[in-house]
N, CA, C and O atoms as a CHARMM CRD file, in Angstrom:
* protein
*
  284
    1    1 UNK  N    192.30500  71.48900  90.49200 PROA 1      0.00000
    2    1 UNK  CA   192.49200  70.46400  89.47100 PROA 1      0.00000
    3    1 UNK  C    193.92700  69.95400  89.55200 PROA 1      0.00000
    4    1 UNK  O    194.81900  70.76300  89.80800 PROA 1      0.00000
    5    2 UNK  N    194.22400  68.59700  89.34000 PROA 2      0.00000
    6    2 UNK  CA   195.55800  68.44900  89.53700 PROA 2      0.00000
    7    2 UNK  C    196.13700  67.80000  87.99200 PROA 2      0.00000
    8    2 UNK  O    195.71500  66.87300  87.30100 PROA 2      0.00000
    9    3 UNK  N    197.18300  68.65900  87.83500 PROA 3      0.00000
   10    3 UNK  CA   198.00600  68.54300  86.67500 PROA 3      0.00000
   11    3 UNK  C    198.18900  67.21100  86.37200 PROA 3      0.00000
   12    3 UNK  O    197.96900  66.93200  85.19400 PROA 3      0.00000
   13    4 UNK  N    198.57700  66.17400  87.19900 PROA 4      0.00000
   14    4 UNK  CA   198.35300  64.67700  87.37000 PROA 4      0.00000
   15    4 UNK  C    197.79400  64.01700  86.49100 PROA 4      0.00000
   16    4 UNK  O    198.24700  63.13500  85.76200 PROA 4      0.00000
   17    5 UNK  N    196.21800  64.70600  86.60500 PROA 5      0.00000
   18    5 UNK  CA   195.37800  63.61500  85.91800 PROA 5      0.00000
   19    5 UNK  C    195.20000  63.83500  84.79400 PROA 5      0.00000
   20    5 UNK  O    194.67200  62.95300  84.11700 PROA 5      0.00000
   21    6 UNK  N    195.62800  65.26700  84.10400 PROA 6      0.00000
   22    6 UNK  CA   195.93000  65.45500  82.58700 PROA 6      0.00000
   23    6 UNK  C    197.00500  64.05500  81.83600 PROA 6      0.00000
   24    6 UNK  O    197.05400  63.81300  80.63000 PROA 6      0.00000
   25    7 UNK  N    197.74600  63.32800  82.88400 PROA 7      0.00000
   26    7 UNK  CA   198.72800  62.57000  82.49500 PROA 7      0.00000
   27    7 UNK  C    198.77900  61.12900  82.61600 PROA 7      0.00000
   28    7 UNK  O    199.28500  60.27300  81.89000 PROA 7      0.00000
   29    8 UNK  N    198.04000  61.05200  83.86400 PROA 8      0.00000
   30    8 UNK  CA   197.59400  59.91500  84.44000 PROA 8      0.00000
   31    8 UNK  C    196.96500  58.88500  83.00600 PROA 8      0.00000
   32    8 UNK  O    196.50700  59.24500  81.92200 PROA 8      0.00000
   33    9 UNK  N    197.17100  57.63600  83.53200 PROA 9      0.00000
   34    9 UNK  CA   196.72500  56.34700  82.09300 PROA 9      0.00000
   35    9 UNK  C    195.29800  55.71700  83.07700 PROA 9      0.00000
   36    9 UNK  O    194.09700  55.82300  82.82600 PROA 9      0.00000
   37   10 UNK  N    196.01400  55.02800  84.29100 PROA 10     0.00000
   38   10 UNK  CA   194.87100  54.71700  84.97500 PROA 10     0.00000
   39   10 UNK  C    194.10200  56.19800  86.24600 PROA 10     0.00000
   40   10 UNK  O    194.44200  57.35300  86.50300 PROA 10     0.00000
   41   11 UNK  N    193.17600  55.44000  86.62500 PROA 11     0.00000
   42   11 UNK  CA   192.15600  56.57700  87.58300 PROA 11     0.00000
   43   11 UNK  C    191.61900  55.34100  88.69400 PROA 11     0.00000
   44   11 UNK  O    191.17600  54.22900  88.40600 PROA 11     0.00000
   45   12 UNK  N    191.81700  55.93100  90.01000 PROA 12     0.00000
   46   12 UNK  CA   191.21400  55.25900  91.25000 PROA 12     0.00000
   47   12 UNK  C    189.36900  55.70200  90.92300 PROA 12     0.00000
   48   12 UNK  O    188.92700  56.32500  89.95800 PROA 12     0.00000
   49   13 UNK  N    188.79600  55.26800  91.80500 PROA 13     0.00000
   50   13 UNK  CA   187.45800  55.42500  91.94400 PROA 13     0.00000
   51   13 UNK  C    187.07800  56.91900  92.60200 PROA 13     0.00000
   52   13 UNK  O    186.08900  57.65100  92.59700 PROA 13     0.00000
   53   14 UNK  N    188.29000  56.95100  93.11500 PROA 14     0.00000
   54   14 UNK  CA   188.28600  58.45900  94.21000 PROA 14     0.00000
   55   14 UNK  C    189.06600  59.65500  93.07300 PROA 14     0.00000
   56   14 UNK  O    188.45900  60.72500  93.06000 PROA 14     0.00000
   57   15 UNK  N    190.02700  59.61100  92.35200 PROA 15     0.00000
   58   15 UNK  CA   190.07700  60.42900  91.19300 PROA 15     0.00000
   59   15 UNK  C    188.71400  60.77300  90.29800 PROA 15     0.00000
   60   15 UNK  O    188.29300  61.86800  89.92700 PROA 15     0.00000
   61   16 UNK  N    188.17600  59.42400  90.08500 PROA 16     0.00000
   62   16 UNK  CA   187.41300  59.76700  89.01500 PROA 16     0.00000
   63   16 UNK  C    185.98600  60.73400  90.18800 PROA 16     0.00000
   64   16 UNK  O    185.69700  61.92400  90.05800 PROA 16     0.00000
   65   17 UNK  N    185.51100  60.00100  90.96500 PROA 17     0.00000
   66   17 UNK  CA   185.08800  60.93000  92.19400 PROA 17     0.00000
   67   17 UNK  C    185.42800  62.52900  91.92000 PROA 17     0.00000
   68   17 UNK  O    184.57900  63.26000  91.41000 PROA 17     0.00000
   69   18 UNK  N    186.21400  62.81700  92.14800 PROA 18     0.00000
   70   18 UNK  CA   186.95000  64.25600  91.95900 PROA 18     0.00000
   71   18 UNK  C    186.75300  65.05200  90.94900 PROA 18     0.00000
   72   18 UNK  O    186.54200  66.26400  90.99300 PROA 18     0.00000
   73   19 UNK  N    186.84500  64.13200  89.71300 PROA 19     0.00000
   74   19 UNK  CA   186.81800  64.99400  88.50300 PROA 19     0.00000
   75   19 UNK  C    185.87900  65.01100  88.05700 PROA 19     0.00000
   76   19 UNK  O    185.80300  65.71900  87.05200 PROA 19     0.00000
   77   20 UNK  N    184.57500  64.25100  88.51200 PROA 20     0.00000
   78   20 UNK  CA   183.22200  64.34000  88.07200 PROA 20     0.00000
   79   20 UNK  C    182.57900  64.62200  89.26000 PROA 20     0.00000
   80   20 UNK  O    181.43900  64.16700  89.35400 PROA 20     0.00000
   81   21 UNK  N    182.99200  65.22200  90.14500 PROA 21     0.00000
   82   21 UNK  CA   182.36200  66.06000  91.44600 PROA 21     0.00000
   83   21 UNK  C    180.71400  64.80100  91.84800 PROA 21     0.00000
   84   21 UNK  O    179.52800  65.04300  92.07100 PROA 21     0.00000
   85   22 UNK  N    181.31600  63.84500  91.78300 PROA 22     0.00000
   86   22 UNK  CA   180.10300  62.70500  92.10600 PROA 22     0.00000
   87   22 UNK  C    180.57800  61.96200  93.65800 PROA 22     0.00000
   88   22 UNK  O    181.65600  62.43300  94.01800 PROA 22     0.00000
   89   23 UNK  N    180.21900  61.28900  94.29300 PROA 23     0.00000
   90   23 UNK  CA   180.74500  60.45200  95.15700 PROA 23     0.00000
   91   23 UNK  C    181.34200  58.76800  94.62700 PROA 23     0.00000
   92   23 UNK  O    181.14600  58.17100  93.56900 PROA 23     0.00000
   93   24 UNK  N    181.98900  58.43500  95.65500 PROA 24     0.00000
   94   24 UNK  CA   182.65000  57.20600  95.38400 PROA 24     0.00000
   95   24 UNK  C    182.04400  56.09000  94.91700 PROA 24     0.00000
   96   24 UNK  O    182.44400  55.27500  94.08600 PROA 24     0.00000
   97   25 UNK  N    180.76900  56.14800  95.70200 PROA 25     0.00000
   98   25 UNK  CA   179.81600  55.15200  95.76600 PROA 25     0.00000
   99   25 UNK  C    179.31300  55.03900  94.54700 PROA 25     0.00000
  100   25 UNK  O    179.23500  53.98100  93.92200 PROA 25     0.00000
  101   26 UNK  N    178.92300  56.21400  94.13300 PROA 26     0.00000
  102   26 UNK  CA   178.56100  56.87600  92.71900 PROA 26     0.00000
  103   26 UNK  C    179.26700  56.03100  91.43800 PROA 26     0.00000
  104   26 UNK  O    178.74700  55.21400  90.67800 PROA 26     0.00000
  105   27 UNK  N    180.66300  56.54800  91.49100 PROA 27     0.00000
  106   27 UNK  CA   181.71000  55.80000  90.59200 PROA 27     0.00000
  107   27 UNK  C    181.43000  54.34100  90.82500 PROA 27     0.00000
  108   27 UNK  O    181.14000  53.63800  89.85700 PROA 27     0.00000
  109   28 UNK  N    181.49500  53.82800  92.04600 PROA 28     0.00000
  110   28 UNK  CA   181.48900  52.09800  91.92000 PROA 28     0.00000
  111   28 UNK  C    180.26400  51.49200  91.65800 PROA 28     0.00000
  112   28 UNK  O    180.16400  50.27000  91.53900 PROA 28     0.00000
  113   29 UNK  N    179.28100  52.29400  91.55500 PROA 29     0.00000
  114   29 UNK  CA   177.58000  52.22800  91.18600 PROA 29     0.00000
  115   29 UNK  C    177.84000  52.04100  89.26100 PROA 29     0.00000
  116   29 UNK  O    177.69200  51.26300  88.31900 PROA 29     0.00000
  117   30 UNK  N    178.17400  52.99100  89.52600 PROA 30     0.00000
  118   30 UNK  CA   178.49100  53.35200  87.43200 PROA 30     0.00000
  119   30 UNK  C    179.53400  52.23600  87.32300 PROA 30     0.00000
  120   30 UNK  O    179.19700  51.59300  86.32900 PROA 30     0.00000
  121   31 UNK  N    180.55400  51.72700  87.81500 PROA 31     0.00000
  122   31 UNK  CA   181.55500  50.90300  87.35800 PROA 31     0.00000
  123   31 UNK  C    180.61300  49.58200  87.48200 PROA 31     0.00000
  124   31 UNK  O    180.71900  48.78800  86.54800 PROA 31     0.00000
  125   32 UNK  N    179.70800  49.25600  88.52200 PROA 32     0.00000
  126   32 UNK  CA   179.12400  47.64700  88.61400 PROA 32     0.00000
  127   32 UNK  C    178.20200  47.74700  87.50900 PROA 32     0.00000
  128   32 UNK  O    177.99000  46.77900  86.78000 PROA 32     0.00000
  129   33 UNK  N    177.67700  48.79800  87.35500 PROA 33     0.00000
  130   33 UNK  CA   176.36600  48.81400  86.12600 PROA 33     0.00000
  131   33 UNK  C    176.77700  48.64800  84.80700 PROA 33     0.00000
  132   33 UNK  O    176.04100  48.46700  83.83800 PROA 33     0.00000
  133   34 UNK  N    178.60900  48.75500  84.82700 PROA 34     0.00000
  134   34 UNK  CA   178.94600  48.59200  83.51700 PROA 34     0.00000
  135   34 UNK  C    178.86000  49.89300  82.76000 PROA 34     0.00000
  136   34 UNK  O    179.55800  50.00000  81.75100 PROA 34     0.00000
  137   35 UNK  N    178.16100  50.79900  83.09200 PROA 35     0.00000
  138   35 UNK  CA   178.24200  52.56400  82.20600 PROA 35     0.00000
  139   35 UNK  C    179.62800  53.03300  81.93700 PROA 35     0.00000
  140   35 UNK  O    180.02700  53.62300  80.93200 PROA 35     0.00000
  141   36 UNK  N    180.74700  52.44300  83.69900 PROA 36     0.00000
  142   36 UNK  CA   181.93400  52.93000  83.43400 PROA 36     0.00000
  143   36 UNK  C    183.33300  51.77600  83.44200 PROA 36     0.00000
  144   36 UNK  O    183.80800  51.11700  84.36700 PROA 36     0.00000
  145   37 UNK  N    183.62100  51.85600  82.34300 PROA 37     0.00000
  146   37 UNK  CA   184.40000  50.64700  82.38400 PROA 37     0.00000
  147   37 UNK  C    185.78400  50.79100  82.70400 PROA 37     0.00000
  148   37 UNK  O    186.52000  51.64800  82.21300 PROA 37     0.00000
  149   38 UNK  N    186.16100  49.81400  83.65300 PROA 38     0.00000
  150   38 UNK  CA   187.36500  49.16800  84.24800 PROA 38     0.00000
  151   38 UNK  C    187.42800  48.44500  84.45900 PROA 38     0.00000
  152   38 UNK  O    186.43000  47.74500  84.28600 PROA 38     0.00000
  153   39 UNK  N    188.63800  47.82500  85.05400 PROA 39     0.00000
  154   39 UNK  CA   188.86000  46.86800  85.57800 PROA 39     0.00000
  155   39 UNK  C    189.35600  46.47300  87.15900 PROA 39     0.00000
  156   39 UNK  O    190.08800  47.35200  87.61500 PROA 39     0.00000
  157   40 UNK  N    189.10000  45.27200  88.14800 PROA 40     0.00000
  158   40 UNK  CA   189.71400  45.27800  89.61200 PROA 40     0.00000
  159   40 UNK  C    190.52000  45.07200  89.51300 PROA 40     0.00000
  160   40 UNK  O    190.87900  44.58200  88.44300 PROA 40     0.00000
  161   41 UNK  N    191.40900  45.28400  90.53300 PROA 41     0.00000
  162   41 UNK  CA   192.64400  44.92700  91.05800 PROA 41     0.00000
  163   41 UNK  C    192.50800  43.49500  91.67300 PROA 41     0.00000
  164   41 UNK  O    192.16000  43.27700  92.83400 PROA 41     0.00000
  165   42 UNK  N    192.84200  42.51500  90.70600 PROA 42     0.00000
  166   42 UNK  CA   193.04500  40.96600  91.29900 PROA 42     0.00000
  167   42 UNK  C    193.08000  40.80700  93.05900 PROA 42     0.00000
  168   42 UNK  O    194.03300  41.32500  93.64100 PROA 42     0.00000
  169   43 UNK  N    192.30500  40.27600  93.65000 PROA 43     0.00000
  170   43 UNK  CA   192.52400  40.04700  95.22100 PROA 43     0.00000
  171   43 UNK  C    192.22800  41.03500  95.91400 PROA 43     0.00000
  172   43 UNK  O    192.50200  40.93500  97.11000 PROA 43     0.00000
  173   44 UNK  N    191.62700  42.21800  95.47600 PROA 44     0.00000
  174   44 UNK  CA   191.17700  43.12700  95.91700 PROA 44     0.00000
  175   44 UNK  C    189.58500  43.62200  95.50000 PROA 44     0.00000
  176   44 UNK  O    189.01100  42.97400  94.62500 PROA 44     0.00000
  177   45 UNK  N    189.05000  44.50600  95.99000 PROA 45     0.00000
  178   45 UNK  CA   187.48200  44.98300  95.62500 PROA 45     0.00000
  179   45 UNK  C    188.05600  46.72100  95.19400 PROA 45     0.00000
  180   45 UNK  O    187.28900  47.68000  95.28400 PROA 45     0.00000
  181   46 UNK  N    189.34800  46.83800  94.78700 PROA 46     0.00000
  182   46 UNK  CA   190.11200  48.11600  94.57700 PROA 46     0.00000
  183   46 UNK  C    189.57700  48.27200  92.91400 PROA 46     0.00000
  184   46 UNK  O    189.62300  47.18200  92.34400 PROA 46     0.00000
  185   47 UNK  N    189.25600  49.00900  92.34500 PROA 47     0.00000
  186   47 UNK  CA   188.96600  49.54100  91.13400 PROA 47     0.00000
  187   47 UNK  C    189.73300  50.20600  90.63900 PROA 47     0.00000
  188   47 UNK  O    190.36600  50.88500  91.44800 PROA 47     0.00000
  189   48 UNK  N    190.04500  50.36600  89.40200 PROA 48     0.00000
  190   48 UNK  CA   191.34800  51.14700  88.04500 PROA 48     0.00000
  191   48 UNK  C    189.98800  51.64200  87.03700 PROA 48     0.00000
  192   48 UNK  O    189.03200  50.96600  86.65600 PROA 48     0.00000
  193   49 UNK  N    190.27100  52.88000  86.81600 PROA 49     0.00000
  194   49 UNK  CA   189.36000  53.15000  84.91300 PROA 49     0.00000
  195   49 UNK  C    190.73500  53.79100  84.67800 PROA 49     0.00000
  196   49 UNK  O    191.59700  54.37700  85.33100 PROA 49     0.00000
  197   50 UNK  N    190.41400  53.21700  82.89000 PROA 50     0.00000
  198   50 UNK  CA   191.62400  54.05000  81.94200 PROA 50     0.00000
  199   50 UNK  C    191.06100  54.77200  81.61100 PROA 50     0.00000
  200   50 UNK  O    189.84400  54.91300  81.48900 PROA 50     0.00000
  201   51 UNK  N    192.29100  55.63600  81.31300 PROA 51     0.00000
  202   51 UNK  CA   191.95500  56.96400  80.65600 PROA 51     0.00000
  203   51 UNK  C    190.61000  56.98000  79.75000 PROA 51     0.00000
  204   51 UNK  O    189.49600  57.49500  79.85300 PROA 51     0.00000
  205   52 UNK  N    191.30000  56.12400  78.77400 PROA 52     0.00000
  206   52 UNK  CA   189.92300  56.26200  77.67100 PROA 52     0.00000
  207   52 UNK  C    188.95400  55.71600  77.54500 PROA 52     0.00000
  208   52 UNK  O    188.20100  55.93600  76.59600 PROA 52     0.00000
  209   53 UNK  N    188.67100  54.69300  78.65100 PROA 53     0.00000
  210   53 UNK  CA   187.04700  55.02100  79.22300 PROA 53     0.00000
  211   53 UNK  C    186.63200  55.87500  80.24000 PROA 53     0.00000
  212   53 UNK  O    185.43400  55.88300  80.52300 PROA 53     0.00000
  213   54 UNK  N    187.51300  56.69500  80.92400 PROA 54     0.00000
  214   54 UNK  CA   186.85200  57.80400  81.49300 PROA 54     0.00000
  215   54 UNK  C    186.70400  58.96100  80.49800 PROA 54     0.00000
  216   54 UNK  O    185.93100  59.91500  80.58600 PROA 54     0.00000
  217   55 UNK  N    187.40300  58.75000  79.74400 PROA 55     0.00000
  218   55 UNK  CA   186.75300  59.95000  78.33200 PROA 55     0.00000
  219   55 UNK  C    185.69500  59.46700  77.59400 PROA 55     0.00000
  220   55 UNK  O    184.64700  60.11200  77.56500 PROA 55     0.00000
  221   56 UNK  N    185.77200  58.76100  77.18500 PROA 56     0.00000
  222   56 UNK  CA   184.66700  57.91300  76.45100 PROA 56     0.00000
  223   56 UNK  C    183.38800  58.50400  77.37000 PROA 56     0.00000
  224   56 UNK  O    182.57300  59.33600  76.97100 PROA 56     0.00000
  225   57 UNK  N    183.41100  57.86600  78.71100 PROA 57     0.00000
  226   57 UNK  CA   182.08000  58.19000  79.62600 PROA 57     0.00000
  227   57 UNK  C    181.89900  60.17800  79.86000 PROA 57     0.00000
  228   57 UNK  O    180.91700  60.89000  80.07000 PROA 57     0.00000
  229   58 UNK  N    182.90300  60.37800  79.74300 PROA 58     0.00000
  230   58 UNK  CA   182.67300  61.89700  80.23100 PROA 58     0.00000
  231   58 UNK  C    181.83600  62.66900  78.35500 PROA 58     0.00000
  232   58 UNK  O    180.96500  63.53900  78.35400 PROA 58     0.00000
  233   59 UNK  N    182.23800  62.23500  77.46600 PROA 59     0.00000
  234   59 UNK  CA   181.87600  62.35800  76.45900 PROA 59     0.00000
  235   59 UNK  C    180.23600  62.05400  75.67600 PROA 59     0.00000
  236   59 UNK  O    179.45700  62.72200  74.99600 PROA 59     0.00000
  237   60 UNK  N    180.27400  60.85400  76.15000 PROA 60     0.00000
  238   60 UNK  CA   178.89600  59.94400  76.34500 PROA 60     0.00000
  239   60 UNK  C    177.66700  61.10700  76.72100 PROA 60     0.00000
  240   60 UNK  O    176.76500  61.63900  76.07300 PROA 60     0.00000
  241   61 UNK  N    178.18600  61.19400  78.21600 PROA 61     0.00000
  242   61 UNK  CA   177.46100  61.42000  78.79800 PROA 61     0.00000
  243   61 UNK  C    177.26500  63.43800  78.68000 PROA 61     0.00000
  244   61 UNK  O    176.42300  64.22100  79.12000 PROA 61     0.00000
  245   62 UNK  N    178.27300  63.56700  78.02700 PROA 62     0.00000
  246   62 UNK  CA   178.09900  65.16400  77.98000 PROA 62     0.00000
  247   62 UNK  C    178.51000  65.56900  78.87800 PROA 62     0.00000
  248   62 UNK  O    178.02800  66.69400  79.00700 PROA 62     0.00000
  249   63 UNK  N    179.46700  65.24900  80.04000 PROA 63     0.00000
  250   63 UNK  CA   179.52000  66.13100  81.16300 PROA 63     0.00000
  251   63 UNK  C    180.16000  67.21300  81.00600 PROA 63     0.00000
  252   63 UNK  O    180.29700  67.58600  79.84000 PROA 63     0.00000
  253   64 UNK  N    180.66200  67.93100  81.93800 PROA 64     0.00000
  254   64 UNK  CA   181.34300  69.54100  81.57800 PROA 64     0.00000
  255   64 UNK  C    182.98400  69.47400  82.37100 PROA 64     0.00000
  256   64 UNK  O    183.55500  70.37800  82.98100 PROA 64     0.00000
  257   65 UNK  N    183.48100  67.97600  82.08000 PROA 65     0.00000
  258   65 UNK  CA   184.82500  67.49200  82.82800 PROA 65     0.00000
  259   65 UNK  C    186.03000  67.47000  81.97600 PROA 65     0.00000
  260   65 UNK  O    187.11300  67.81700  82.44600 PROA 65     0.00000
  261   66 UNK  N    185.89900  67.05500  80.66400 PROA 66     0.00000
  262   66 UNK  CA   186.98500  66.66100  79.77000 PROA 66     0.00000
  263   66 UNK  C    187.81900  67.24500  80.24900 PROA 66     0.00000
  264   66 UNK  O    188.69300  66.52200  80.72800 PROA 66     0.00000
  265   67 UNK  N    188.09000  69.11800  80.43600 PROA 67     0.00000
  266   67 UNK  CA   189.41300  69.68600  80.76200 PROA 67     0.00000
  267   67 UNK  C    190.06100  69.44700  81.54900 PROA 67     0.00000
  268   67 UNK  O    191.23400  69.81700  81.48300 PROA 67     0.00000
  269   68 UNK  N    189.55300  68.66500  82.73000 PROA 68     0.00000
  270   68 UNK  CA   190.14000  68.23200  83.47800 PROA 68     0.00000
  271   68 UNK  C    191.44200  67.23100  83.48200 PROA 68     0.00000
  272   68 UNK  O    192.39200  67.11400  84.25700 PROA 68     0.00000
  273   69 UNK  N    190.99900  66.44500  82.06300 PROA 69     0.00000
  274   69 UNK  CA   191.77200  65.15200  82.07100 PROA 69     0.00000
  275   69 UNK  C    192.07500  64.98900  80.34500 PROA 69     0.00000
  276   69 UNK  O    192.34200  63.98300  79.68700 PROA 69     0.00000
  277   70 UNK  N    191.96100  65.97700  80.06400 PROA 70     0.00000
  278   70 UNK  CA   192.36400  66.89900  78.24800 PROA 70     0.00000
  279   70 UNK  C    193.46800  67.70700  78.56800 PROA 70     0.00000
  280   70 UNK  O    193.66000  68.19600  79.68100 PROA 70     0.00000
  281   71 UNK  N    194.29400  67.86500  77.44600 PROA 71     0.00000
  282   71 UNK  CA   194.63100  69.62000  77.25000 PROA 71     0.00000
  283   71 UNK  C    194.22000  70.18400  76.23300 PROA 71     0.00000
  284   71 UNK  O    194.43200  71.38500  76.06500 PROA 71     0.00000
């Protein structure tokens, strides 16, 4: 687990990947469907989630992640 993302504001697609032991594809599946909300990086197909919609979704959904990105 990296101390990081207890601190971290934004999350790549590949963080959030990590902390919900899902794949990338996964995350950008959930981010196009709208379940996980962020926003792109202007001029890019690069993805950002904030913090507090990756809590929001980890919450939602019941997963067993919060500590990850809680203290």
């Amino acid at each position: 687990m990296s101390k990081a993302w207890k601190k971290a504001e934004i999350f790549t697609t590949g963080d959030v990947a990590r902390i919900c032991c899902i794949s990338i594809a996964k995350v950008i599946s959930l981010f196009e469907q709208g379940l996980l909300k962020g926003f792109k990086i202007p001029g890019s197909n690069h993805r950002r989630i904030p913090r507090k919609s990756l809590i929001e979704f980890i919450k939602k959904y019941n997963l067993p992640f919060l500590n990850k990105v809680e203290d």
